[in-house]
Every structure is written in C-alpha cells, then in structure tokens.
C-alpha positions in Angstrom: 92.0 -81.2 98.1 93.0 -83.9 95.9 94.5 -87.0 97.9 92.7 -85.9 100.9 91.1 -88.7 103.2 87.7 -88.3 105.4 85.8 -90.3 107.5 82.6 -89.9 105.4 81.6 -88.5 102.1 78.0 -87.7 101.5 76.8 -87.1 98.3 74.0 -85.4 97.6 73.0 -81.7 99.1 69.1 -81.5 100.0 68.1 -82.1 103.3 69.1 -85.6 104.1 72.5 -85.2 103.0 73.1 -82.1 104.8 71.2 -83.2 108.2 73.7 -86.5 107.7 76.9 -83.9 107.5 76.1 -82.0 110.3 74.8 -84.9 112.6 78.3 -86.9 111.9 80.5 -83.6 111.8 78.7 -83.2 115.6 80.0 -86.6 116.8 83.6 -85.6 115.8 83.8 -87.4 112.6 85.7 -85.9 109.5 83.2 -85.1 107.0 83.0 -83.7 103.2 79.7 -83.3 101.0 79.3 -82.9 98.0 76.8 -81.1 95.9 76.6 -81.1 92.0 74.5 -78.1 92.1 73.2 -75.7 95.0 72.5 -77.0 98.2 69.1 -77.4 98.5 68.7 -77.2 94.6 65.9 -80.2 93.8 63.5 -81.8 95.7 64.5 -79.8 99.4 63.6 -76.4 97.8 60.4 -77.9 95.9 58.2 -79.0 98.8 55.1 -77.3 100.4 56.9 -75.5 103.1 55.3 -77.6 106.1 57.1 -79.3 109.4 54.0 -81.6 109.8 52.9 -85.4 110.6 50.9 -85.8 107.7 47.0 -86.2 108.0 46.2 -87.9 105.5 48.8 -90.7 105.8 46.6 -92.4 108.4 44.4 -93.5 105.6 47.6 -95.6 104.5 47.9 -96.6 107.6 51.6 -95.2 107.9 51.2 -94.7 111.6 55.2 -95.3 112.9 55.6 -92.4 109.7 53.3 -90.6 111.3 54.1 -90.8 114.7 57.7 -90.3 113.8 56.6 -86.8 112.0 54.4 -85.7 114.9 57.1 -86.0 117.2 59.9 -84.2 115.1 57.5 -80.8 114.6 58.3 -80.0 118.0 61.7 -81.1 117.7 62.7 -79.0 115.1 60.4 -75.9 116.5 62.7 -75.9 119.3 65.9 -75.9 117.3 65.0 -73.2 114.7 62.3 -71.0 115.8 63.3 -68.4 113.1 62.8 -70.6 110.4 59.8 -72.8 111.9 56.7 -71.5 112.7 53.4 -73.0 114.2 50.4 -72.9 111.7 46.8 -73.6 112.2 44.9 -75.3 109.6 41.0 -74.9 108.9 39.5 -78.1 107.5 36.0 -77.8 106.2 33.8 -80.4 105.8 32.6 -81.4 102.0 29.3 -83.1 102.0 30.1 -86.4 100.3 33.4 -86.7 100.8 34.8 -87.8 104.3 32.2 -87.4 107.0 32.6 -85.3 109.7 33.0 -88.4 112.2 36.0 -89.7 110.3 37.9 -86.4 110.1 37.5 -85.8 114.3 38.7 -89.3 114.6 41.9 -88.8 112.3 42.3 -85.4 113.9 41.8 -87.1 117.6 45.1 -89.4 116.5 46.8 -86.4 115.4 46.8 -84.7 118.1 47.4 -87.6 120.7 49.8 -89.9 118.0 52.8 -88.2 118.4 53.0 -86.3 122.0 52.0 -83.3 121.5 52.8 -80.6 124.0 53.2 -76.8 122.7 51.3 -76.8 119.3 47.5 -76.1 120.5 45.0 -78.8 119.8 42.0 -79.4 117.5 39.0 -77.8 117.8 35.6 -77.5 115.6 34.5 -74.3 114.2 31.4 -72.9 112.8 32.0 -71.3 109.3 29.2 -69.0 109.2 30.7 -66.8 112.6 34.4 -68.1 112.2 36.6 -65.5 110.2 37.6 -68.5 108.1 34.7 -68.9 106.7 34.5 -65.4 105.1 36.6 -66.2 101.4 34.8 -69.8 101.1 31.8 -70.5 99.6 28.5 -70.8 100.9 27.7 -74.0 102.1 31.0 -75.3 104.4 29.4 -75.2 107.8 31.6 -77.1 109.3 35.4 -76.8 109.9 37.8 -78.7 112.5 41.0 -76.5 112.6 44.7 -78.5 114.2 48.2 -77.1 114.3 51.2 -77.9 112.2 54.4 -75.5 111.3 55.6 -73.8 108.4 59.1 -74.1 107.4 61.4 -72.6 105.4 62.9 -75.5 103.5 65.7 -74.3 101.9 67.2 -72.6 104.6 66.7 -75.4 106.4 69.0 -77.3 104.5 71.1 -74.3 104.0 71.5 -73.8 107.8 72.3 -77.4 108.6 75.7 -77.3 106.0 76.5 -74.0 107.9 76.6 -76.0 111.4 78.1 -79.1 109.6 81.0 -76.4 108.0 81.0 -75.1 111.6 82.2 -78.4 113.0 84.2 -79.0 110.7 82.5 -80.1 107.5 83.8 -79.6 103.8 81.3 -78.3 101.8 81.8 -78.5 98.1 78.7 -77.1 95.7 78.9 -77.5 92.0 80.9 -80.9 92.8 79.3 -83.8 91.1 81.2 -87.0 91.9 82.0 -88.9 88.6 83.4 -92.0 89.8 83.3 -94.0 93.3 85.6 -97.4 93.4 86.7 -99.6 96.5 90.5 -99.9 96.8 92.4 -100.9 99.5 89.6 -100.4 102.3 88.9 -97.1 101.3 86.2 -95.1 98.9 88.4 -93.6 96.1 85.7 -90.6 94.5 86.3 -88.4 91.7 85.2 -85.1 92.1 84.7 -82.6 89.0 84.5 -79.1 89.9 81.6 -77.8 87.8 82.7 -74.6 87.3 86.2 -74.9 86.1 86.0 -78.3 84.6 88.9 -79.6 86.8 89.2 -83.1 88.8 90.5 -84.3 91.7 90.4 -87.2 94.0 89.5 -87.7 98.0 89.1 -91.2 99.7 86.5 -91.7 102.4 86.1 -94.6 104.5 82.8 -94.9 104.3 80.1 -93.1 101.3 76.2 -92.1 101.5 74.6 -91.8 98.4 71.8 -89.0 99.5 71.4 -87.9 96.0 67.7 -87.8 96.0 66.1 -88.5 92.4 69.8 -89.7 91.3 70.2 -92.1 93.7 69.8 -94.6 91.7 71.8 -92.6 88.8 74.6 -92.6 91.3 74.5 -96.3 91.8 74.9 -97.5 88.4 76.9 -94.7 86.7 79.7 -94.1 89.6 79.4 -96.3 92.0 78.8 -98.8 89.4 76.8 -101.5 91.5 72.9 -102.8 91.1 70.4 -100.7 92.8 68.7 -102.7 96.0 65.1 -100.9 95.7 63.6 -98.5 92.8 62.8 -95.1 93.2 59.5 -94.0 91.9 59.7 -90.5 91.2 56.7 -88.3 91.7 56.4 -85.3 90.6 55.1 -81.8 92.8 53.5 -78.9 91.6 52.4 -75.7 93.5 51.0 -72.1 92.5 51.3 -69.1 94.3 48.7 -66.4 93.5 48.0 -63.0 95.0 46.9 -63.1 98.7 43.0 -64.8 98.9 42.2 -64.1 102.6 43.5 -61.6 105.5 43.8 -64.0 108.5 46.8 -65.7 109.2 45.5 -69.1 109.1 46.0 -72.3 106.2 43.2 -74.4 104.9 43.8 -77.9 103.8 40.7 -79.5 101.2 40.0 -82.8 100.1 39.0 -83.1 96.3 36.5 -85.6 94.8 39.7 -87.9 93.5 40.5 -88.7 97.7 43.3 -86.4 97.2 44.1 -82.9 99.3 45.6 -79.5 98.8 47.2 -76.4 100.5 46.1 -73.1 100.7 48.8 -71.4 102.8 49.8 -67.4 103.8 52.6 -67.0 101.9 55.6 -64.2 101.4 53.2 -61.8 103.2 51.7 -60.6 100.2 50.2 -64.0 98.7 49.0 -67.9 98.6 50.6 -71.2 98.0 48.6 -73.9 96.6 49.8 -77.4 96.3 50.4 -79.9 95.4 49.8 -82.5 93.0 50.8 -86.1 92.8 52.3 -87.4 89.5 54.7 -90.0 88.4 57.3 -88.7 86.4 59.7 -90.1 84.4 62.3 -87.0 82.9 65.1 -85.8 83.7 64.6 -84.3 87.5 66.6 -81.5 86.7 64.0 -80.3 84.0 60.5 -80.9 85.9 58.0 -78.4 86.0 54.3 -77.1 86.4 52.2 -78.7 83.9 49.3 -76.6 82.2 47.5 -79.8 83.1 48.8 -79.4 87.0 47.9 -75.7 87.0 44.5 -75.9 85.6 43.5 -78.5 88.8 45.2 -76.9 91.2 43.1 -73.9 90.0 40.0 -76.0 90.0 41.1 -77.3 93.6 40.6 -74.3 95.0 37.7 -73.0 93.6 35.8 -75.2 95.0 36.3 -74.1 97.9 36.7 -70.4 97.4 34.2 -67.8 96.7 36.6 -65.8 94.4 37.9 -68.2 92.3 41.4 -68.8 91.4 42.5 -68.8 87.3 45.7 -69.8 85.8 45.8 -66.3 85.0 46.1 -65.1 88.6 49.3 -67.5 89.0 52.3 -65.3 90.0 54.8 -68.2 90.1 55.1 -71.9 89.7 57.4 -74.7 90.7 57.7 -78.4 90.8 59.8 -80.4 92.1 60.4 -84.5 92.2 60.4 -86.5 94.8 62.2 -89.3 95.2 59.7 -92.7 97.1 61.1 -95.6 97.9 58.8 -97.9 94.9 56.3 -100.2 97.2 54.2 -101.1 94.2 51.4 -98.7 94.9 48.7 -98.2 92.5 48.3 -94.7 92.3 50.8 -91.6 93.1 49.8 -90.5 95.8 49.5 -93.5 98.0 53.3 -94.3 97.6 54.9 -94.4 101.1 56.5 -91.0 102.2 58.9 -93.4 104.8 62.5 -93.8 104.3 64.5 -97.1 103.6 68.0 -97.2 104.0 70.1 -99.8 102.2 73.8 -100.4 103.3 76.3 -102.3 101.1 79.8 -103.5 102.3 81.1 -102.9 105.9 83.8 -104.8 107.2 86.9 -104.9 105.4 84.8 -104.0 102.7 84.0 -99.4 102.6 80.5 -99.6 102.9 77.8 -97.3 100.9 74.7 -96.3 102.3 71.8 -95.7 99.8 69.1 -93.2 100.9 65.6 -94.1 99.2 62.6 -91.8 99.8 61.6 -90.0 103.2 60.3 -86.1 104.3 61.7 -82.9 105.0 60.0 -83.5 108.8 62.0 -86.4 109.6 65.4 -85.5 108.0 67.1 -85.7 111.6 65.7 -89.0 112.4 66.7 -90.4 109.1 70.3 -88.6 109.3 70.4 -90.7 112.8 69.0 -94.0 111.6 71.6 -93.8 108.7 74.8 -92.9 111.4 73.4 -96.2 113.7 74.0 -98.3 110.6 77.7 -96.7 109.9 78.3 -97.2 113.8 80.9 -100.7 113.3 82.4 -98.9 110.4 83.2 -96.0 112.0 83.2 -96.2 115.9 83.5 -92.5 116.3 79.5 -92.0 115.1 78.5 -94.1 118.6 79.0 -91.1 120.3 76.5 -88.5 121.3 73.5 -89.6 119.2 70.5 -87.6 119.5 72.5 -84.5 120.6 70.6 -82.8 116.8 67.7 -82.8 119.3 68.4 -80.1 121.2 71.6 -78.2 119.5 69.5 -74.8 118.1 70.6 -74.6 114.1 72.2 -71.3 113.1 70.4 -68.0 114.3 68.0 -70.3 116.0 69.5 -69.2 119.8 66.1 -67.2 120.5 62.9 -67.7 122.5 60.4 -69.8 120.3 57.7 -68.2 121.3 59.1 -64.5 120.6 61.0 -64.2 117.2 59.0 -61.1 116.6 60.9 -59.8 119.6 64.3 -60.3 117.6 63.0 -58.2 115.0 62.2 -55.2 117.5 65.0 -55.5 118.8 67.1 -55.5 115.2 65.1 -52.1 114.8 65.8 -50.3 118.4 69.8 -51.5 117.5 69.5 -50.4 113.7 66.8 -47.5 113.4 66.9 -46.7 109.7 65.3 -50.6 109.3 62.3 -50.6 107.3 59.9 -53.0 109.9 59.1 -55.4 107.2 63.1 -55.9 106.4 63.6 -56.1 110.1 61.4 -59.2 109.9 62.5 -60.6 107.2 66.2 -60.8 108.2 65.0 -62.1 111.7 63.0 -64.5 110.5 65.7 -65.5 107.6 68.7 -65.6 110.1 68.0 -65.4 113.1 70.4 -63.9 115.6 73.1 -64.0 112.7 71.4 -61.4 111.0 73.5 -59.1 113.5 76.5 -60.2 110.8 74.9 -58.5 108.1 74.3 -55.1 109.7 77.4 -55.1 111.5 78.7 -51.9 111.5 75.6 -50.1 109.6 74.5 -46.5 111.4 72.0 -46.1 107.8 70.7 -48.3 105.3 73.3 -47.0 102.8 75.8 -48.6 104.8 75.1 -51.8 103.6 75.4 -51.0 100.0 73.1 -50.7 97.3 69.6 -51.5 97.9 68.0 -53.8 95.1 64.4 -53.9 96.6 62.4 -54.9 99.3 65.9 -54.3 101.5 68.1 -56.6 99.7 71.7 -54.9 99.7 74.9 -55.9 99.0 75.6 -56.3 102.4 73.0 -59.3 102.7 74.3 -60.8 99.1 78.2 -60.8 100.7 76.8 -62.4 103.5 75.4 -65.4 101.8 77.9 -65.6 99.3 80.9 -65.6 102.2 78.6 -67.9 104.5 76.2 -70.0 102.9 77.8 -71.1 99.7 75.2 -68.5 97.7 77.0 -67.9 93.9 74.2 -66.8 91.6 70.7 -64.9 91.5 69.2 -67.7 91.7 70.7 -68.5 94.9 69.7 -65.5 96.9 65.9 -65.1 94.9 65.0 -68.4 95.1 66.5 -70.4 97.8 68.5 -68.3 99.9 65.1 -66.4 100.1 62.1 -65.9 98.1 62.5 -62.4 97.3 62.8 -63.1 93.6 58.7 -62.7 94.5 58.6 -59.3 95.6 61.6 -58.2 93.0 60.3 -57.1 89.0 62.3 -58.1 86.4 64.7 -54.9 86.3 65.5 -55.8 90.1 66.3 -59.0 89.7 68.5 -58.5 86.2 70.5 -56.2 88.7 71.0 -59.2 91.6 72.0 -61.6 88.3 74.8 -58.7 87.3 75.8 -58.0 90.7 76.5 -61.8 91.7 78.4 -62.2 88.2 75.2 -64.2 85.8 
C-alpha cells in the first residue's frame, strides 16, 4: 500500500487504538492501524478481565474517573452481551482494616455515582448462612456484595478492529512504524512489515500515537519530538489456580498494605487472582510474574481462604505493564488510572495525538475525547459522535440478558455440539459463531478437533477474520483455551497454524 494516503493513522493495537479506529472509521473517515505485534498483544490482554468503576479509586478521590467508569459498564453491557457479563462481588469485612461504616459508604457512591440501572445493587450479607462464606475462613462475618462485569479483554479489542475493518479500516498487524516526519501538511510513516522484512510508505493527515508502554518510545525514536508527560509504567501480575469455590460469585479483599485483590470464576474450571502494583522499568515486551509477585498474591488469598493457595497450585501466570500517565504519586498503586491526551500540531501543521494512561472501561470515552480534539483537523470526525454507544460490536446482536439462549439455540441448529463448546463459541462470538459452523451436519465437518472443540474450522475463522496467525493467537488471546489444552494439544495448534 505504499504511497497510499488516509485520513488517520493510529498506531498502536490494544484497546485504545482500536476503539479510536473503529469510532473514526464509523464517522466516515479513512482509517489505517497499525500494530507491531498482535492486536491486543500487551497491556489489553494483561488486565483483570473486569468492565468496572473501580472501588477503590474513591479513596484517591478520582471521582469524574469513577463516575466516567460506572457509566460505561452499562454502556458496553449493551453493546457486547457475549463478551460482557455482570458479576457480583462478595466483600468481607477484615477487622482492622477498613470499617464496616466506610466500606457501605464507598459502596452507597458506587451504586448511585454513576447511574446505575440494570446491574443489581449492594446488599450486606451474613457469612456464616451466605454460600460465600463457605471457602473463607472462620471469622469474616460480615460481607457487602455489589455488581460489576466481567469482560473478555482481548476480544474486546479484537472485535472492535473487526467493526473498524468492517467500515472500512486497514488493519495491519506485525507493522511497526519506523519513522513518522511532517512534509508538506501531511504525516509521511514508514511501515516495516515484520514478517518479511519489507518497507513501505503511507501518508496520513493526521497520527495517534496509542502505543501504550511505547508511547513515549514512539515519540522520540519515530516521531522524533519531546515527550509532553512521562509514563510511569506499572507492572500487573495475576495467578490462576484450580477452581477454590462452586458459586458463581467474585470476592474482592483488602490486604494489610491498603492494597486489594481478585478472586474471580475463571475458564469454568478455575480462579484468577490479581493483581499487584509494581513500577517497572524493562523492556514491556519481556514483563512477567515475579516469584516475589507470586508468593503475595499467594499470601493474599490465604488470608482469606480456608484452603490455602501455594505457588505450587499456580496453573498459569501473566503480567502485563500498564502504561499511567506519571502524576508524582508516591506509591504504585495510587498512580491515577485517568487518561491525558496531548495533541501536537493542527493547523497547517499534521497534528499527533499522544495517548498517556487510561482503562479498558473507558476505552470508548477516551476513543471519543481523542476524535473531539482531531475535529478542526479533520471535519469529517464532527459527525455522529457517541453513535459507539449504542452500535452492538460483532456477534453482540442478541438479548443481554439471554446469551445462554444463543447457545441453545447453536445446539438445537447444530446437534452433534458438545454443550460446553456450544457455550464457548456463543459466548466467544456471538451470533458470528453461525460463520464457523456454517455448513457442519457433524463435528467432523469442521475438521480436526484439537481439544476442548477447537477445530480447524474455528482456527480458519480467526485466521480469515480476526487477523489470528500463530498459536499464540488462538490459545491465548483469541481465547484462553491454551488452559484447558496439554502440551501435545497445543504443539498440534503451533504446527497446524505454521510455528
């Protein structure tokens, strides 16, 4: 595509650049992103799996973050009920740590902050009757349970570069851009195709650097300009460990440092834990658990849980980095989870927009925020703002409050499905999962089965639709199957999709 020109060039595919592509691609602008990696490859597939307003920011007094969360769960509930659950969350109460008052209070904004109206509200419950009170320990009495969702995150980014791509986006993966200069009113960008080693060059009138921990990487090596903010990088951890309890709830526990964790229903068959709140200062590309991170994620829990939970029951680790705007805090985990946007140029003069910081939860706010600020540069992008609000994401065109039915109705259309790989592909792709059986009368019509009902079938799917290439792709971030796969299974996915 060498010498071709587009309105805007993103850079950067996690979920702010591709909420930005398919926001601006909706308004009828040309766009092209550009990902040096897989979408979705850092920080967007690294996070706790949550579409929530974030308790314990009111302590930092974030409350337009907040609010701004709250607000978006239900939001983004409505436009991908396959891929966005609610979730209740059990809060004990730790003698000595925040009293009981304090936590209603917090919980009372929670609920009212952000204007709520589907997600059920708080309530108290009594741990010694209450089914979630049957893996902790003796002693929590006490327990105020609120509503959040569950996401998944990478398919949330994945979905949103298949509407972009569906209104016209370019999506480029493995494209790292090497060099960005301003020449006669236009962005001239290098692109280096990863894979074969070749160049080219597009022009764009206007850039967004939404390169996440390489933001300011991006700045000074290709763009070549000064960075307007830092980025203090923090690095994630989380465990996942065989299943600890049978209900369907999450718990969420403060620790003696004034710090919280997840203990979350995970892949059916287990329990996220996370996460911790480090600075970090490696390469991004290379982050992962600690020992150290392990070990007190370990001890987190066990505080709470009767069984307790050992580095030896971890199944799986990952870590990811995420990328806060620098505000001075002291510590970690006090660092501001907003966004800040920084715009340089306009005019006669191709502006670059600079995304530092923000959440997987308000991704479509900050992909509007950053359009309103490209508005004089590109006139187009003044029409239909907001319309991300209510335009369902791919597979998302079902009732919210029946995706189970979906996956009934995937069995009574295709009998031979297994009923836990009926909901998996309903609750993966939505009504699009009609795509991947198209055609089938029996499972072997979909190919060769490489476990828990991943055939070939599914892998041309997300190769031919969602820009999947390796195992790592489909096990990892297209799904998490790489969980329920041992290692022969998934040395047949690598061979099958070429390494």
């Amino acid at each position: 595509m060498s010498g071709t020109t587009v309105d805007l060039l993103v850079v950067g595919g996690g979920i702010n650049g591709a909420g930005i592509a398919r926001d601006a691609a909706g308004r009828g602008v040309s766009v092209m992103l550009v990902e040096q990696d897989d979408l979705a490859s850092a920080t967007s597939s690294w996070s706790t799996k949550l579409i929530h307003g974030g308790l314990r920011y009111l302590e930092h007094y974030e409350f337009r973050l907040v609010r701004e969360a709250l607000i978006e769960r239900e939001v983004l509930w409505g436009i991908a009920p396959h891929i966005i659950r609610p979730l209740r969350f059990v809060l004990p109460h730790h003698e000595g740590l925040r009293p009981a008052w304090l936590l209603r209070l917090g919980l009372f904004l929670y609920d009212h902050l952000g204007g709520r109206k589907r997600l059920w509200a708080t309530r108290t419950l009594d741990l010694s009757t209450d089914a979630a009170g049957k893996p902790l320990k003796a002693g929590y009495g006490k327990a105020f349970e609120y509503s959040d969702c569950r996401v998944d995150d990478s398919r949330l980014v994945v979905l949103n570069a298949r509407d972009a791509a569906d209104r016209g986006a370019v999506i480029r993966t493995r494209t790292r851009a090497v060099d960005a200069t301003r020449a006669d009113g236009l962005w001239h960008i290098t692109l280096e195709d990863r894979i074969s080693g070749s160049t080219e060059t597009v022009s764009a009138r206007a850039l967004v650097n939404a390169a996440g921990p390489w933001v300011e990487a991006f700045l000074t090596g290709v763009a070549k300009t000064q960075p307007p903010a830092r980025v203090r990088l923090v690095q994630g951890s989380h465990i996942v460990v065989p299943r600890l309890f049978d209900h369907d709830r999450a718990y969420i526990f403060q620790n003696a440092d004034a710090r919280i964790i997840f203990a979350i229903p995970y892949e059916r068959d287990f329990t996220l834990i996370g996460t911790t709140d480090q600075d970090y200062a490696g390469d991004p590309a290379a982050v992962t658990a600690s020992a150290a991170e392990i070990t007190y994620l370990c001890a987190a829990a066990s505080e709470y849980f009767r069984d307790p939970v050992t580095p030896a029951d971890v199944v799986w680790s990952y870590s990811g980095v995420r990328p806060l705007y620098d505000d001075g805090a002291s510590a970690a985990q006090e660092a501001t989870r907003d966004y800040i946007l920084h715009k340089d140029g306009g005019g006669a003069v191709p502006p670059l927009l600079s995304i530092f910081g923000g959440k997987i939860t308000t991704y479509r706010r900050l992909a509007i925020s950053a359009l309103d600020e490209l508005v004089a540069d590109l006139p187009a992008l003044g029409e239909g703002i907001g319309w991300t609000a209510t335009a369902v994401l791919p597979g998302g065109d079902i009732d919210r409050d029946a995706p189970v039915s979906l996956a009934e109705s995937l069995r009574r259309s295709h009998p031979f499905l297994d009923p836990q790989v009926a909901a998996r592909l309903a609750g993966a792709y939505g009504t699009r999962a009609a795509a991947i059986l198209a055609g089938a009368g029996r499972m072997a019509d979909l190919g060769r089965d490489f476990g828990a009902g991943l055939t070939e079938a599914e892998i041309a799917y997300l190769q031919r639709e969602e820009w999947a290439l390796t195992a790592d792709d489909v096990l990892w971030r297209r799904s998490k199957l790489g969980l329920h796969l041992d290692a022969a299974q998934r040395a047949a996915v690598a061979a099958h999709c070429g390494g």
